[in-house]
Biopython code that builds the backbone (N, CA, C, O; Angstrom):
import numpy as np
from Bio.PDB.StructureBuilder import StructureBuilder

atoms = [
    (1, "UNK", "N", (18.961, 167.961, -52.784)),
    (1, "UNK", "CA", (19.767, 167.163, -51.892)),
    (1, "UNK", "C", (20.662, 166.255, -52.722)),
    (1, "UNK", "O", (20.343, 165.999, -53.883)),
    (2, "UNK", "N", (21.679, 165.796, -52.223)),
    (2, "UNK", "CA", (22.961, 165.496, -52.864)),
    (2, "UNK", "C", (22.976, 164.345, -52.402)),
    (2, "UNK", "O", (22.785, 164.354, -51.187)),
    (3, "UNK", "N", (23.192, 162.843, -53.049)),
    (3, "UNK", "CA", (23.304, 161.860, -52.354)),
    (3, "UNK", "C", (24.797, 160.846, -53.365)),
    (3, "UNK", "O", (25.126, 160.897, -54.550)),
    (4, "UNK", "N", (25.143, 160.336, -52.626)),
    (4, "UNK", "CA", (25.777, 159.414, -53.793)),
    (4, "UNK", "C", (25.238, 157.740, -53.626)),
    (4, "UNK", "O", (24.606, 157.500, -52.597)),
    (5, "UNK", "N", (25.425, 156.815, -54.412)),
    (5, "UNK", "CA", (25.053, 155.736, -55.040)),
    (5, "UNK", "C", (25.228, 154.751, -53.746)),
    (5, "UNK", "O", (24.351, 153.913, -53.533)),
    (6, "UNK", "N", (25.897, 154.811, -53.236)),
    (6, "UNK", "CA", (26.851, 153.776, -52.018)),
    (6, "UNK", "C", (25.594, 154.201, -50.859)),
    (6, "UNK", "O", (25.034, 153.318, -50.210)),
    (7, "UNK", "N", (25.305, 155.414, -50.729)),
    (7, "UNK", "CA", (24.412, 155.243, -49.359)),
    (7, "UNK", "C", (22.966, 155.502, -49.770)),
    (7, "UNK", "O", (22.108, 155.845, -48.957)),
    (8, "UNK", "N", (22.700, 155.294, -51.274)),
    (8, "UNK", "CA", (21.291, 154.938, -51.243)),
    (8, "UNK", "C", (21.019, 153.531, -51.553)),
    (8, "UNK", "O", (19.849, 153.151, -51.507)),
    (9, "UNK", "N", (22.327, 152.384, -51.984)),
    (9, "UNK", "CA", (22.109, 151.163, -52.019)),
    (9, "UNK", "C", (21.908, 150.671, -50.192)),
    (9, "UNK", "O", (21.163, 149.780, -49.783)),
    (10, "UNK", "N", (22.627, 151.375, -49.527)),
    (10, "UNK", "CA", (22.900, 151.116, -48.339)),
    (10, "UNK", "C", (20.980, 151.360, -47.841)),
    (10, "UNK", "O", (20.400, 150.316, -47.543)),
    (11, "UNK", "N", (20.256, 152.509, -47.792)),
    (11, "UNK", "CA", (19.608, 152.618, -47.474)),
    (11, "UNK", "C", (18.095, 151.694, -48.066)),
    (11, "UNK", "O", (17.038, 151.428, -47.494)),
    (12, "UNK", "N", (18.583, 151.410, -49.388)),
    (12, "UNK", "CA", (17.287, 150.589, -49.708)),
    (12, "UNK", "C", (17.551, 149.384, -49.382)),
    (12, "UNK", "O", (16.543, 148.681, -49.308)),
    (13, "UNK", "N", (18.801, 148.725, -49.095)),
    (13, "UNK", "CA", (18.759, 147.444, -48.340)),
    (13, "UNK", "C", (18.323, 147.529, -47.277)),
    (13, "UNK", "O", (17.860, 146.437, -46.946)),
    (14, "UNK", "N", (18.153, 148.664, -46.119)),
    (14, "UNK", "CA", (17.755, 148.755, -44.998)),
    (14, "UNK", "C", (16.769, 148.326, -44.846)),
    (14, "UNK", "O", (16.443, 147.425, -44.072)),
    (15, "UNK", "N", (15.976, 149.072, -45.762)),
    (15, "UNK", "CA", (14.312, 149.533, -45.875)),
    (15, "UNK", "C", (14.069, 148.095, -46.597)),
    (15, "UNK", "O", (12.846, 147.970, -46.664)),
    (16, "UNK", "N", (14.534, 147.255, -47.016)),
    (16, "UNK", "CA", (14.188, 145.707, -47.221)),
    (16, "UNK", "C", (14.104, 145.284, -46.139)),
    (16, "UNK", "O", (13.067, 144.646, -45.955)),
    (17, "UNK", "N", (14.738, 145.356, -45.332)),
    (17, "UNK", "CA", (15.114, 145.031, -44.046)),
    (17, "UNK", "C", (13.995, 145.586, -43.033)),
    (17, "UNK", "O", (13.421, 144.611, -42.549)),
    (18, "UNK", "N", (13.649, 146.387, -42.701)),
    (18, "UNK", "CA", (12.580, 147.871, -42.031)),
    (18, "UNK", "C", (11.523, 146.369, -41.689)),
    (18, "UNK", "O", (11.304, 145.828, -40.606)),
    (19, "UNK", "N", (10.961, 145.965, -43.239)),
    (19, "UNK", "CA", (9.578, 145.409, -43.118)),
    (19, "UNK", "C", (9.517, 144.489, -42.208)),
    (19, "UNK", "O", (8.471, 144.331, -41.579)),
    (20, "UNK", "N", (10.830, 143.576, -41.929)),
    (20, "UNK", "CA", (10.815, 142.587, -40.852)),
    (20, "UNK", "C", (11.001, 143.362, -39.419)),
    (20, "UNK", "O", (10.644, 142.605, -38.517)),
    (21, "UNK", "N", (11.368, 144.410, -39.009)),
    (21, "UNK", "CA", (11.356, 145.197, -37.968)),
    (21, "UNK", "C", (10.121, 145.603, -37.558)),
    (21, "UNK", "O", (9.798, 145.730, -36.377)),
    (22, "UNK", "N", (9.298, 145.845, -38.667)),
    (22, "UNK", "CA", (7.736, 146.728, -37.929)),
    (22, "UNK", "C", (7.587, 145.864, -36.762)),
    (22, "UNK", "O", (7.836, 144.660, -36.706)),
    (23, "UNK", "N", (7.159, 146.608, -35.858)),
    (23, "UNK", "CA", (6.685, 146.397, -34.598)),
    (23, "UNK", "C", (5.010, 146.484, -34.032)),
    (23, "UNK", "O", (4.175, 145.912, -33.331)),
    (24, "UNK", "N", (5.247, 147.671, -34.929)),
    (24, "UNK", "CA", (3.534, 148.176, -34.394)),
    (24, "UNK", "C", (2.926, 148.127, -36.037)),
    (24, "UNK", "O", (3.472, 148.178, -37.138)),
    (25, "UNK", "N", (1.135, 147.967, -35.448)),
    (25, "UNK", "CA", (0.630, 148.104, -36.586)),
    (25, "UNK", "C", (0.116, 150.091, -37.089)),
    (25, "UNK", "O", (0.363, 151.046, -36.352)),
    (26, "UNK", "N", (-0.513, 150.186, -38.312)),
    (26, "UNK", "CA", (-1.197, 151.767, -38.455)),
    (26, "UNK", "C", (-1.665, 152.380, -37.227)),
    (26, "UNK", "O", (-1.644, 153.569, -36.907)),
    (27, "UNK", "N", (-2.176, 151.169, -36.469)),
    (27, "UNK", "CA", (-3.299, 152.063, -35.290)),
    (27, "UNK", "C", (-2.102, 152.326, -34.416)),
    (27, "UNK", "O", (-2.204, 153.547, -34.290)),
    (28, "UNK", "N", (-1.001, 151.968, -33.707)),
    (28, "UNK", "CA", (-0.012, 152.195, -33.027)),
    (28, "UNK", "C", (0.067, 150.730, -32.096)),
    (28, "UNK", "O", (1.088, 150.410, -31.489)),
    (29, "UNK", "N", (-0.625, 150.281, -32.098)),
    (29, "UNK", "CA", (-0.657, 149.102, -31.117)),
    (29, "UNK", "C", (0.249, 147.779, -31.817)),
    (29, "UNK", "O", (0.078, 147.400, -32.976)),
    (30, "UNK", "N", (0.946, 147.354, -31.140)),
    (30, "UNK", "CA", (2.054, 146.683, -31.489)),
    (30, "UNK", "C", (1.118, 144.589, -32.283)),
    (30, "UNK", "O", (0.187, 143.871, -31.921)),
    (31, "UNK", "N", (2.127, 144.552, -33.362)),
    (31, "UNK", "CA", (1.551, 143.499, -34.089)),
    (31, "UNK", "C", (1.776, 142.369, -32.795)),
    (31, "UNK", "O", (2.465, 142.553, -31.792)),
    (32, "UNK", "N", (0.912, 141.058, -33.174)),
    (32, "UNK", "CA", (0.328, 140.623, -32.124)),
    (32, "UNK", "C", (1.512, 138.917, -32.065)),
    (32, "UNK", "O", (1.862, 138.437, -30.987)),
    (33, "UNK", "N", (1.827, 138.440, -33.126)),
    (33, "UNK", "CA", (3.105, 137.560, -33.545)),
    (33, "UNK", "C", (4.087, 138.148, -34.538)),
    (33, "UNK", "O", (4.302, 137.823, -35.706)),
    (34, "UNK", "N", (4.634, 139.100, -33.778)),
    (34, "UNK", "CA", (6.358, 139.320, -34.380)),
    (34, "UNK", "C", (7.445, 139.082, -33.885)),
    (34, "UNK", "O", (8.002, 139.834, -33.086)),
    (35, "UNK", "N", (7.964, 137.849, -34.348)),
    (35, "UNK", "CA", (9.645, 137.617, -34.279)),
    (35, "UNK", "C", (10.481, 137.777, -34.811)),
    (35, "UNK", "O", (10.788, 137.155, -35.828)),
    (36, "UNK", "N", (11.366, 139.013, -34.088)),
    (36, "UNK", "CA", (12.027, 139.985, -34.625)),
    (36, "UNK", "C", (13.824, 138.692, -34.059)),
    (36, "UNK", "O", (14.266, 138.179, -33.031)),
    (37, "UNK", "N", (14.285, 138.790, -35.871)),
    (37, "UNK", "CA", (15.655, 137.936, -35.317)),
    (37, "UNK", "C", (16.371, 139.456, -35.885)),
    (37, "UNK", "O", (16.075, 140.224, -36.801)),
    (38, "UNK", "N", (17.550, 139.442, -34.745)),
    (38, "UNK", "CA", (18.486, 140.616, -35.019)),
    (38, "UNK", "C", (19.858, 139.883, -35.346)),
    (38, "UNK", "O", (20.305, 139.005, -34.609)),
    (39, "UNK", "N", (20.488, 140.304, -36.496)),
    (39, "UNK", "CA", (21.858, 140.044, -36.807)),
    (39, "UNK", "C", (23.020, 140.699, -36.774)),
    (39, "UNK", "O", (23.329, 141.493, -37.664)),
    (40, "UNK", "N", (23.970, 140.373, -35.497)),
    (40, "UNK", "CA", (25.213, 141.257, -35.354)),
    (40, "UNK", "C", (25.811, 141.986, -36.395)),
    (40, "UNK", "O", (26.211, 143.142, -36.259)),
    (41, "UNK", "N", (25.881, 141.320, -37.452)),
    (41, "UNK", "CA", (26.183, 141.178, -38.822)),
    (41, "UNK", "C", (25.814, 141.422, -39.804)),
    (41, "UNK", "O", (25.039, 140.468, -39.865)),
    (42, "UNK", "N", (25.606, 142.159, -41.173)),
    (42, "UNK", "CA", (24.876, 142.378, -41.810)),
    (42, "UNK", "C", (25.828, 142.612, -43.184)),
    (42, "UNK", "O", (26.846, 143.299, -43.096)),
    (43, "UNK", "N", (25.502, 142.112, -44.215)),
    (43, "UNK", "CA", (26.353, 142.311, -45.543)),
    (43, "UNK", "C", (25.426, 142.505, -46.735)),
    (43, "UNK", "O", (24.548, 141.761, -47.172)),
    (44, "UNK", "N", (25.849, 143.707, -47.151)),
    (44, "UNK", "CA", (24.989, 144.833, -48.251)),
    (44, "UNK", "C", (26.393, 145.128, -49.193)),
    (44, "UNK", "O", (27.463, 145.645, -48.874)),
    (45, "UNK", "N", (25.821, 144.470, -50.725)),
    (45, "UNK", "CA", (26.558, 144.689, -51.752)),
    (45, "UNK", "C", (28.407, 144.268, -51.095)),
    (45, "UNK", "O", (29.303, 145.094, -51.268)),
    (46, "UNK", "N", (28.581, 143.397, -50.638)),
    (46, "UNK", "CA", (29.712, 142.487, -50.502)),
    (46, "UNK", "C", (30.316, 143.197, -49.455)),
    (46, "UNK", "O", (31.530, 142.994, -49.478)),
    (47, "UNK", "N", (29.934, 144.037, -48.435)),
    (47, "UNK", "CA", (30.241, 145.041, -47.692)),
    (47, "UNK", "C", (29.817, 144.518, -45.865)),
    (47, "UNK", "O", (28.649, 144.466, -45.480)),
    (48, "UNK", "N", (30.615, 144.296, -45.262)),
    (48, "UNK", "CA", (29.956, 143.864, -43.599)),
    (48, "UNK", "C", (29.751, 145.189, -42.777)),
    (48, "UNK", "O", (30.519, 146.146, -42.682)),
    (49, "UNK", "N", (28.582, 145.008, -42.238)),
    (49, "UNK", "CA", (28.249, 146.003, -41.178)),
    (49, "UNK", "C", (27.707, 145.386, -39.627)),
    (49, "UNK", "O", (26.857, 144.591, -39.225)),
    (50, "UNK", "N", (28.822, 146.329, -39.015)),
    (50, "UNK", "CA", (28.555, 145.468, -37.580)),
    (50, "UNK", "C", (27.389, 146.252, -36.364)),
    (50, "UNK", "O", (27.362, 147.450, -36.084)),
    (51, "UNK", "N", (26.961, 145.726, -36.090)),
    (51, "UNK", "CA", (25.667, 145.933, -35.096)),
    (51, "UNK", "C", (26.826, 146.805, -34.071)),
    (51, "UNK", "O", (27.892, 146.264, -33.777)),
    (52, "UNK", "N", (26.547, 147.920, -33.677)),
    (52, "UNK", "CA", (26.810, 148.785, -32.899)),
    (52, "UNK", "C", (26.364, 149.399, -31.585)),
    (52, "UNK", "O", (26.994, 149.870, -30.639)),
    (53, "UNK", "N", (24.831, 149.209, -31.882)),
    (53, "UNK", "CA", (23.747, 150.030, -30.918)),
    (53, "UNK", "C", (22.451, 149.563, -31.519)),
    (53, "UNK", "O", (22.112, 149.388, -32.689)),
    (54, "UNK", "N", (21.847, 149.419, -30.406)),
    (54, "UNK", "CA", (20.320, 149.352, -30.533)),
    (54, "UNK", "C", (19.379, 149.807, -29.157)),
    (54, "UNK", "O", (19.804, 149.731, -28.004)),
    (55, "UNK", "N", (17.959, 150.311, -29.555)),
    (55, "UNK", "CA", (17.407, 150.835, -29.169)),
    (55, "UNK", "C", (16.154, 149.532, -29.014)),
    (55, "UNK", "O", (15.645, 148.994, -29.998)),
    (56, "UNK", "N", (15.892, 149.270, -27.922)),
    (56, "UNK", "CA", (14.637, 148.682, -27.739)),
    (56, "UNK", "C", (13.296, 148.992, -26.914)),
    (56, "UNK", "O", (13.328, 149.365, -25.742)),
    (57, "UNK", "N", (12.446, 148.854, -27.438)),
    (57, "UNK", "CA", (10.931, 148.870, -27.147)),
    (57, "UNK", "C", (10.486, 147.831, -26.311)),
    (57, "UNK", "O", (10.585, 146.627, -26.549)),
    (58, "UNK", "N", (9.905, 148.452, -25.150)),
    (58, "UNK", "CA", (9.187, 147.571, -24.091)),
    (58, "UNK", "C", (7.609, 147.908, -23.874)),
    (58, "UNK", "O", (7.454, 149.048, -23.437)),
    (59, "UNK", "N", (6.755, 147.395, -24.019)),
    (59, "UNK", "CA", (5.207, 147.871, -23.983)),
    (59, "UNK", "C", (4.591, 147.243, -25.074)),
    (59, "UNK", "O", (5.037, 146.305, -25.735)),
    (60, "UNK", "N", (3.268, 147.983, -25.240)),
    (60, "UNK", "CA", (3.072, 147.115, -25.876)),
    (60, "UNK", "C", (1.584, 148.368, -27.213)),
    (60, "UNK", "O", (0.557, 148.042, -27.808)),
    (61, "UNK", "N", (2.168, 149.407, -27.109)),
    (61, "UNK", "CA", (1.686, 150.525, -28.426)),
    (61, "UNK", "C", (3.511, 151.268, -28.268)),
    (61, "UNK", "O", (4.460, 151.200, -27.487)),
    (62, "UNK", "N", (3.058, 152.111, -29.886)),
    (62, "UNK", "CA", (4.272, 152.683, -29.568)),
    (62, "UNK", "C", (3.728, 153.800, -29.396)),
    (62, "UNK", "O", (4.393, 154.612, -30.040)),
    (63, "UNK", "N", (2.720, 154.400, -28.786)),
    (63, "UNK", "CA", (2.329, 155.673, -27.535)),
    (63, "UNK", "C", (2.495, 155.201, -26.442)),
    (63, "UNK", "O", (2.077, 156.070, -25.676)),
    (64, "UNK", "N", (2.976, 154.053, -25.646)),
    (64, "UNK", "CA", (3.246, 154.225, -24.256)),
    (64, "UNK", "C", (4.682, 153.067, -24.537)),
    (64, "UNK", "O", (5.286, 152.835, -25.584)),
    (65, "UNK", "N", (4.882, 152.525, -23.184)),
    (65, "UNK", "CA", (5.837, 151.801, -23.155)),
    (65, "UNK", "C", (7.307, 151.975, -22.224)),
    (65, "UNK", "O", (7.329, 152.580, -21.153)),
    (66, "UNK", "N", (8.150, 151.520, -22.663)),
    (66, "UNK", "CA", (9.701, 152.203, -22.329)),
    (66, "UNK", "C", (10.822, 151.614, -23.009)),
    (66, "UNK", "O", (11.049, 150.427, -23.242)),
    (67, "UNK", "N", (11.486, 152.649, -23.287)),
    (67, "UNK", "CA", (12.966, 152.338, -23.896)),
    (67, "UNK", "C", (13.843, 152.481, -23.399)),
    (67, "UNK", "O", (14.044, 153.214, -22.431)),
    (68, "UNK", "N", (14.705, 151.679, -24.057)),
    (68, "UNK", "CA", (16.101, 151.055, -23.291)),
    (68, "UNK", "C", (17.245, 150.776, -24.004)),
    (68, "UNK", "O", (17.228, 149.549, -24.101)),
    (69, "UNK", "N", (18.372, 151.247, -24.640)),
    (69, "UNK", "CA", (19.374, 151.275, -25.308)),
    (69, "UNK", "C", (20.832, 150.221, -25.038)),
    (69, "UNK", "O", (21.435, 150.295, -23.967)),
    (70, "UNK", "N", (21.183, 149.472, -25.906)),
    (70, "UNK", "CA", (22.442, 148.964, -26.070)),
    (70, "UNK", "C", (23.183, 149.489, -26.447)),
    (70, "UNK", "O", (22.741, 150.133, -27.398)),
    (71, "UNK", "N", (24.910, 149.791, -26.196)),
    (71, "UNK", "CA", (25.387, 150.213, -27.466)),
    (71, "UNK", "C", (26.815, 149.629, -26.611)),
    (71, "UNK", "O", (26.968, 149.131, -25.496)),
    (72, "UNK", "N", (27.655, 149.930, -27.626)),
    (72, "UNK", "CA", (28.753, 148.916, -27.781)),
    (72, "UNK", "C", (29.694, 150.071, -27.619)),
    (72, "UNK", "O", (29.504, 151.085, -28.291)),
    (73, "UNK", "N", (30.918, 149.976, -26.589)),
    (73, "UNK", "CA", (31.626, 151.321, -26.741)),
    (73, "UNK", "C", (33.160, 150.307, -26.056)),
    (73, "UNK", "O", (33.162, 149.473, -25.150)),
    (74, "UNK", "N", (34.136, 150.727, -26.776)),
    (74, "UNK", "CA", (35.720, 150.157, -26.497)),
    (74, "UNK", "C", (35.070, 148.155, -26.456)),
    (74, "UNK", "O", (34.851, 147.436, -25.480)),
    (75, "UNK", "N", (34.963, 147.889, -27.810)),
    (75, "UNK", "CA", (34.632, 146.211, -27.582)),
    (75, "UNK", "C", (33.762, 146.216, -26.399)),
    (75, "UNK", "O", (33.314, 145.078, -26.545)),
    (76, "UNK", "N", (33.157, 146.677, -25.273)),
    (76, "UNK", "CA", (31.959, 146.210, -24.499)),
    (76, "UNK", "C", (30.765, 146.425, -24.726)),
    (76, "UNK", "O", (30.487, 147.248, -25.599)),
    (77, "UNK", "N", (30.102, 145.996, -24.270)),
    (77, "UNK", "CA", (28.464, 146.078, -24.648)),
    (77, "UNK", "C", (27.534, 146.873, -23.239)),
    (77, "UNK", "O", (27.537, 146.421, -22.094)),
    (78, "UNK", "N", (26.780, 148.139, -23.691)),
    (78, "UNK", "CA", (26.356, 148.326, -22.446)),
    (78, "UNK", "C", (25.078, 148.310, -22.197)),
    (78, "UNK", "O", (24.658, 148.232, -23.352)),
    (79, "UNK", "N", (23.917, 148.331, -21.364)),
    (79, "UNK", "CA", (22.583, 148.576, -21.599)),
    (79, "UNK", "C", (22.356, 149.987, -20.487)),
    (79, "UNK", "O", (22.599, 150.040, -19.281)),
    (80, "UNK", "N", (21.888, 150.895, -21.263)),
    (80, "UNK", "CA", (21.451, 152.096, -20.629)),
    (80, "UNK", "C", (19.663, 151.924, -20.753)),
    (80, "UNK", "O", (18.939, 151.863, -21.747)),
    (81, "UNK", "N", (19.390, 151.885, -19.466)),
    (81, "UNK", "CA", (17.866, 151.993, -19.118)),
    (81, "UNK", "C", (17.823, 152.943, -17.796)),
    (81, "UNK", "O", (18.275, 152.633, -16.693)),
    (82, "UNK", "N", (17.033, 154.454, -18.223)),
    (82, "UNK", "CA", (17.370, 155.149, -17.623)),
    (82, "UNK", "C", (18.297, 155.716, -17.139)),
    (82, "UNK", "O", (19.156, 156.061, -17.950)),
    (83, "UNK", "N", (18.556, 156.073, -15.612)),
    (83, "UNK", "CA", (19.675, 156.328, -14.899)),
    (83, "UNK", "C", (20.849, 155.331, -14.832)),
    (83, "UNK", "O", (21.964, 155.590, -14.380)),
    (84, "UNK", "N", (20.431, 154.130, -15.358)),
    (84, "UNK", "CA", (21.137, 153.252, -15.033)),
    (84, "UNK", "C", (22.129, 152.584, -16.263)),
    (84, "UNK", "O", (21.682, 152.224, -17.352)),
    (85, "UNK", "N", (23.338, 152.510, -15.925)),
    (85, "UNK", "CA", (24.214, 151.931, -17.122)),
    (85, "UNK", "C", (25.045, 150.380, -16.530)),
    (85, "UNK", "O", (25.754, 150.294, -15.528)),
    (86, "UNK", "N", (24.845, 149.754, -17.076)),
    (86, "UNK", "CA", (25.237, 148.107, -16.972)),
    (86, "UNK", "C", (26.148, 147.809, -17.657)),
    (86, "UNK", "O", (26.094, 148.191, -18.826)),
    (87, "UNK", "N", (27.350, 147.008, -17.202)),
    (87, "UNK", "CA", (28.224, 146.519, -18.611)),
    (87, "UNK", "C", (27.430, 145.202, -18.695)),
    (87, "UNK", "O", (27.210, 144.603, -17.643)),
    (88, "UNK", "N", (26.998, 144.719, -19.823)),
    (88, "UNK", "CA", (26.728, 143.379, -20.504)),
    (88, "UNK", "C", (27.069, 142.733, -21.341)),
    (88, "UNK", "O", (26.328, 141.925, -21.900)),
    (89, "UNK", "N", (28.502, 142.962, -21.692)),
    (89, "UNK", "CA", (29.154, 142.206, -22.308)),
    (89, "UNK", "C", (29.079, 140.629, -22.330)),
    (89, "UNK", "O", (28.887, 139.789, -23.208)),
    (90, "UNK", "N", (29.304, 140.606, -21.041)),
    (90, "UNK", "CA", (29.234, 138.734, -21.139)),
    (90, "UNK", "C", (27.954, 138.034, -21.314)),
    (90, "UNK", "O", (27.717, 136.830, -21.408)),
    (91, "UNK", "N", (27.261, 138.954, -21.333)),
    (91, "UNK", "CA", (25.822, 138.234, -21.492)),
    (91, "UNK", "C", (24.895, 138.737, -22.964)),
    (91, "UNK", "O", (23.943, 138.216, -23.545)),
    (92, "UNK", "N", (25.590, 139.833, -23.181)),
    (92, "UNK", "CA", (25.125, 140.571, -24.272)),
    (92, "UNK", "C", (24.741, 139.179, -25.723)),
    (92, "UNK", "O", (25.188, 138.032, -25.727)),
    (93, "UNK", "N", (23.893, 139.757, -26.692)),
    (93, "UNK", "CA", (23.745, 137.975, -27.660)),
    (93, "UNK", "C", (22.702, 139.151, -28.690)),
    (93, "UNK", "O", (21.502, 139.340, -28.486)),
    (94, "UNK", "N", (23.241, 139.591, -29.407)),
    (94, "UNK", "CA", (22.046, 140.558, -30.586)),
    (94, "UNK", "C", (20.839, 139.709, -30.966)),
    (94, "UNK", "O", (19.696, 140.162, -31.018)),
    (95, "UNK", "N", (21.185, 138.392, -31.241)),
    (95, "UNK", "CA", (19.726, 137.332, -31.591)),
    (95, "UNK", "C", (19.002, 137.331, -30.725)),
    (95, "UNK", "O", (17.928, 136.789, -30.989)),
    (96, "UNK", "N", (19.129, 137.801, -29.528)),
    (96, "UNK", "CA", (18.000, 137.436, -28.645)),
    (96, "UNK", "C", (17.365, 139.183, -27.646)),
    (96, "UNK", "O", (16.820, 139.442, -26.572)),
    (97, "UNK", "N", (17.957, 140.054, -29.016)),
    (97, "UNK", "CA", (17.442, 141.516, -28.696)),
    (97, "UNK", "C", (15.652, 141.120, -29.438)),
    (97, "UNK", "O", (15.744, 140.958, -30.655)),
    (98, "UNK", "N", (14.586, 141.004, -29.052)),
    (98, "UNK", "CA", (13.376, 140.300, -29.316)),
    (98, "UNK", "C", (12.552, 141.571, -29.141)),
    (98, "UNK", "O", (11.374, 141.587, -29.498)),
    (99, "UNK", "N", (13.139, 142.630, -28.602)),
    (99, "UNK", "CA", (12.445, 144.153, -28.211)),
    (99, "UNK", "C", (13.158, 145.139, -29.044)),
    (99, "UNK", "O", (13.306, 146.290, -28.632)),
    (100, "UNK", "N", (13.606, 144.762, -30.183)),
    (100, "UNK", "CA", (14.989, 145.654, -31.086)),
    (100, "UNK", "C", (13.614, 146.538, -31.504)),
    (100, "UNK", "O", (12.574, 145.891, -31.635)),
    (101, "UNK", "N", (13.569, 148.311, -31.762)),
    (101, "UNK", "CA", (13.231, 149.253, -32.402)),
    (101, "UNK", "C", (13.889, 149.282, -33.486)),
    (101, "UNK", "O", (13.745, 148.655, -34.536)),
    (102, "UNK", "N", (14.671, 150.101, -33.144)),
    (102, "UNK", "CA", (16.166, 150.809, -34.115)),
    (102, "UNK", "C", (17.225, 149.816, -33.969)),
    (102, "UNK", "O", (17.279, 149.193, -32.909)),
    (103, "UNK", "N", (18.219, 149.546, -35.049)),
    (103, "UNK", "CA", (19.309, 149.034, -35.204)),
    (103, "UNK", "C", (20.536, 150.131, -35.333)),
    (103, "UNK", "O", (20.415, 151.338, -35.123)),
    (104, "UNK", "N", (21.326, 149.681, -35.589)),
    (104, "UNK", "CA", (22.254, 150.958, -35.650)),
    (104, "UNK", "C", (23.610, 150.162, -36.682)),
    (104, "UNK", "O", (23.989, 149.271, -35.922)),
    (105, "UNK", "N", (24.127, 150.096, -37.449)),
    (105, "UNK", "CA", (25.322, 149.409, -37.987)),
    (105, "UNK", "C", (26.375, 150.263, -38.873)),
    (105, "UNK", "O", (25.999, 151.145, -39.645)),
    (106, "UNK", "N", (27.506, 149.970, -38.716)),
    (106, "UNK", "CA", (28.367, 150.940, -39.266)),
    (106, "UNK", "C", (29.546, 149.499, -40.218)),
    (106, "UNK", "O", (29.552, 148.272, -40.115)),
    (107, "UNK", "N", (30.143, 150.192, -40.825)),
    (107, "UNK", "CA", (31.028, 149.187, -42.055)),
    (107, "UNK", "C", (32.083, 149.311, -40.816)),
    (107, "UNK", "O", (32.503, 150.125, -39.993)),
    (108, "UNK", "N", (32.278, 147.460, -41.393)),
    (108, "UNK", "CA", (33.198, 146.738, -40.384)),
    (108, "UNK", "C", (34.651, 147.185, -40.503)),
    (108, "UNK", "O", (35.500, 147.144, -39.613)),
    (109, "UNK", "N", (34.832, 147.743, -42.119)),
    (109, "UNK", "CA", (36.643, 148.065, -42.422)),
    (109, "UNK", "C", (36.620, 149.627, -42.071)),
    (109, "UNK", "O", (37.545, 150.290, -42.540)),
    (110, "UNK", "N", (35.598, 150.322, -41.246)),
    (110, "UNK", "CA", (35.721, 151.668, -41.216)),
    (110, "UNK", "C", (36.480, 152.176, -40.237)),
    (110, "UNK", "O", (35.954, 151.910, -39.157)),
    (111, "UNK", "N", (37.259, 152.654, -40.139)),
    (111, "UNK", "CA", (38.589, 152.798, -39.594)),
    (111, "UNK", "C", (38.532, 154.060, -38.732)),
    (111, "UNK", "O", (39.636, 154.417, -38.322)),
    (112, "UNK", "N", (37.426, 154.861, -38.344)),
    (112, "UNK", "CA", (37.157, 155.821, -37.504)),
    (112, "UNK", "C", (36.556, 155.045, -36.574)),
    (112, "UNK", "O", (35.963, 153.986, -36.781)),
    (113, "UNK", "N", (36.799, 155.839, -35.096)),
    (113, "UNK", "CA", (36.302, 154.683, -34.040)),
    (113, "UNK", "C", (35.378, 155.955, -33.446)),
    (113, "UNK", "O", (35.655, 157.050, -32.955)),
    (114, "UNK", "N", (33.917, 155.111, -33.803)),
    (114, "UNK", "CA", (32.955, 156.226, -33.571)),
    (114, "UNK", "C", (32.439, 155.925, -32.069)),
    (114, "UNK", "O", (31.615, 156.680, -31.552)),
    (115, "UNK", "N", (32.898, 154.905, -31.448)),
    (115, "UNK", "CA", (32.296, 154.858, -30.163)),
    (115, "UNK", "C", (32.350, 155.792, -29.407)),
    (115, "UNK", "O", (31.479, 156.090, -28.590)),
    (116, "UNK", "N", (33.662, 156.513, -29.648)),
    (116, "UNK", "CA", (34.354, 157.541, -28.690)),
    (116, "UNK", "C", (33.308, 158.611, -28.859)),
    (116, "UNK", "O", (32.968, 159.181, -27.823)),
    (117, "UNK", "N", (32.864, 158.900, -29.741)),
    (117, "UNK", "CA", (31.417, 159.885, -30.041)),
    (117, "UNK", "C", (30.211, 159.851, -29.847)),
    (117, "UNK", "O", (29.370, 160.627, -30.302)),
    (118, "UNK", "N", (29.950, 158.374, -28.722)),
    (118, "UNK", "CA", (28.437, 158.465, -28.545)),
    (118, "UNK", "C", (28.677, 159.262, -27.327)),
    (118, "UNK", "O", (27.726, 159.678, -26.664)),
]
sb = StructureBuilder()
sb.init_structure("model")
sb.init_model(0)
sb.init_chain("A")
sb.init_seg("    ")
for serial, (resi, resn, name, xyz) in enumerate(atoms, 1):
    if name == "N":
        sb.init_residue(resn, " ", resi, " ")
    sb.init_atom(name, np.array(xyz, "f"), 0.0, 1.0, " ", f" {name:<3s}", serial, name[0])
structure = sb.get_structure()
């Protein structure tokens, strides 16, 4: 496998990052005081990456539960839970995503507009 230098710095800053995300412990049952702060923002090797999408966890193992997705498409913010899609822009606030799984961030000067592709 072929990698270059730029997206394995990218990825081991993540995975610095990962350890404050765990959610659940080995057994699957979710740790019992975790405060998870999420940052719109994120800067790796002098580089900004903007919060895009996130995936959050509701329950309380990660064998049961429910998920529920943010993602950001034309500057709005939406929450897809289930059948259901919400604009939440005006209320939308990444610090207070407290159920964040997955993050999602893409470089802020990247000049392809990937929203159009979720």
């Amino acid at each position: 496998m072929t990698t270059n230098s730029r997206s394995v710095r990218a990825v081991n800053a993540i995975d610095g990052q990962q350890r404050d995300l765990k959610k659940f412990a080995n057994d699957g049952f979710k740790l019992s005081s975790q405060d998870i702060s999420v940052n719109g923002n994120i800067t790796i090797d002098g580089k900004t990456y903007n919060l895009y999408a996130c995936v959050c966890h509701h329950g309380y193992s990660s064998r049961s539960g429910h998920y529920t997705a943010y993602c950001q498409y034309d500057s709005k913010w939406f929450h897809f839970n289930d059948e259901r899609v919400k604009d939440v822009t005006d209320s939308f606030n990444a610090s207070q995503l407290k159920d964040a799984y997955v993050l999602f961030y893409r470089q802020s000067n990247d000049s392809l507009n990937y929203s159009s592709r979720l």
